[in-house]
C-alpha positions as CSV (number, residue, x, y, z in Angstrom):
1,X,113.6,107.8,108.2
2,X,110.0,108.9,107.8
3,X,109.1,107.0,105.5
4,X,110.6,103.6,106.9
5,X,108.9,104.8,110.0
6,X,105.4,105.2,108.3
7,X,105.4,101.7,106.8
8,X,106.3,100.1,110.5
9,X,103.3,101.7,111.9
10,X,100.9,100.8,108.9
11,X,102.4,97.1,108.9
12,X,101.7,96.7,112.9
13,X,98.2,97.7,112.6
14,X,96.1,94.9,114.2
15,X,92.3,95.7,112.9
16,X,93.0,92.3,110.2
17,X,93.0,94.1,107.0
18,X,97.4,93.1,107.2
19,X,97.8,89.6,106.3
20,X,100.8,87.9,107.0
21,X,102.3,85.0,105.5
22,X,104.9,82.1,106.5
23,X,106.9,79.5,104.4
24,X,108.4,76.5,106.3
25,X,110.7,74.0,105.2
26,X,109.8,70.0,105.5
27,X,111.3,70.7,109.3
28,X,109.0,73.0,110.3
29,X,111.8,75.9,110.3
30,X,110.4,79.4,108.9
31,X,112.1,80.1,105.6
32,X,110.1,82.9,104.4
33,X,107.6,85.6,105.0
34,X,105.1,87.5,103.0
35,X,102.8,90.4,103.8
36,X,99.9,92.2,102.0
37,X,96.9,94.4,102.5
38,X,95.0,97.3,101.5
39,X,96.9,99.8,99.2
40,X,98.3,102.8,101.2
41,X,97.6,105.9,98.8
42,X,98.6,108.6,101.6
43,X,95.9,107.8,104.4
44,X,93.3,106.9,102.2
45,X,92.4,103.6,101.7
46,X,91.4,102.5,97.7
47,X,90.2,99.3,96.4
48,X,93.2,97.7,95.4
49,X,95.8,95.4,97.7
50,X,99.3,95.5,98.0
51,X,101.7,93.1,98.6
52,X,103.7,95.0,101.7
53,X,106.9,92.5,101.7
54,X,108.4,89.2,100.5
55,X,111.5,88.5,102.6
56,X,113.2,84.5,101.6
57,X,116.2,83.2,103.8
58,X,119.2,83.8,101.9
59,X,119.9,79.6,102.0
60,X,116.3,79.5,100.3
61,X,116.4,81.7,97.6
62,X,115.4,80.1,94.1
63,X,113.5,76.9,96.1
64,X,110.3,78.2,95.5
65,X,109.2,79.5,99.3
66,X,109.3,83.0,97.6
67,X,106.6,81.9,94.6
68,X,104.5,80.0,97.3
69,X,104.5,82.9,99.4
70,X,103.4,85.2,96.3
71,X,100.9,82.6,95.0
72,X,99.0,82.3,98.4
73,X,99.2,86.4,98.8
74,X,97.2,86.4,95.1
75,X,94.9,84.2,96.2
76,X,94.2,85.4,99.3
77,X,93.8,89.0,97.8
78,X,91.5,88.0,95.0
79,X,89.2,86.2,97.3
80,X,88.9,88.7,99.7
81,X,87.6,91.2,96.5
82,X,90.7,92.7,95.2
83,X,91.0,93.6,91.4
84,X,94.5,94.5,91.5
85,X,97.4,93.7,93.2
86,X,100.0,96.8,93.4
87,X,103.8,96.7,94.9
88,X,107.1,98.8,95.2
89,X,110.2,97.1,94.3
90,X,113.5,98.8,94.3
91,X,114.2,100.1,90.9
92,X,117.7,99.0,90.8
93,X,116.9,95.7,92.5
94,X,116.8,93.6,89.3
95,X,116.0,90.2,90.4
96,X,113.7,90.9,92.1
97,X,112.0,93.0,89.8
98,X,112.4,89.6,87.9
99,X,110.9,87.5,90.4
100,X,107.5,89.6,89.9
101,X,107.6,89.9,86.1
102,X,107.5,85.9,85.9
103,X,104.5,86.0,88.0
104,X,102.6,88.6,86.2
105,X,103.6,91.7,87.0
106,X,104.3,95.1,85.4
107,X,105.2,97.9,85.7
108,X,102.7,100.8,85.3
109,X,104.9,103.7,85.3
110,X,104.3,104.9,89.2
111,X,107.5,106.1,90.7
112,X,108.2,107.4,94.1
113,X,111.5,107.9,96.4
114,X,111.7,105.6,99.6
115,X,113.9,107.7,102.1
116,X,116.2,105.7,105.1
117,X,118.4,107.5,107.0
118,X,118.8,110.7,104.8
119,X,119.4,108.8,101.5
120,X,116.3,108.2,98.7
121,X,116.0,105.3,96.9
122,X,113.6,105.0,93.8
123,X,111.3,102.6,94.0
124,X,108.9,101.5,90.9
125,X,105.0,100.2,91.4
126,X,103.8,97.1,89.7
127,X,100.7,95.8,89.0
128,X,98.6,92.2,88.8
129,X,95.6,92.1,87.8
130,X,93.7,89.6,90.3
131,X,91.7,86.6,89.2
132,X,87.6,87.1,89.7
């Protein structure tokens, strides 16, 4: 519970260094969201970004909202400096750990454990390097 906890707070931080995204469908209805920033290493801040979240309506999944909202979270990191782009994916979650390979992604050996309620779930780092 800590740790979901933790990420909350960090993600409702309003100073503008947490960007967040939305996808919308030719309707106008939100079908997706995305959300990055700086790369949380403890409390200290490094140089890299990190892509916080990618979350696609289930009835969406596989019509691209989910690239789009990755694509535009590159960009957006690389202009604002970046030379990396770092997340944590579940290490069991196999798509999705799919879904970031195809988009140039790898993973660079980091493992931690992401605790809700009581149980720990592994969770793997990868790593884009970010255009200059």
């Amino acid at each position: 519970m800590e740790d979901a906890e933790r990420r909350r707070a960090h993600l409702a931080q309003a100073d503008g260094s947490v960007v967040n995204l939305v996808a919308e469908d030719t309707g106008g209805e939100v079908v997706g969201w995305a959300c990055h920033g700086p790369y949380r290493d403890g409390e200290l801040r490094t140089c890299d970004a990190e892509l916080y979240a990618i979350c696609v309506h289930p009835g969406h999944v596989g019509r691209g909202a989910g690239q789009a909202l990755l694509a535009e979270s590159v960009v957006r990191c690389a202009a604002a400096g970046h030379s990396r782009l770092l997340l944590w994916v579940l290490k069991e979650n196999g798509r999705a750990r799919r879904f970031y390979e195809r988009a140039g992604f790898q993973a660079d050996g980091a493992e931690e454990p992401f605790e809700v309620d009581g149980a720990v779930i592994p969770e793997v780092r990868y790593a884009r390097a970010l255009p200059r």
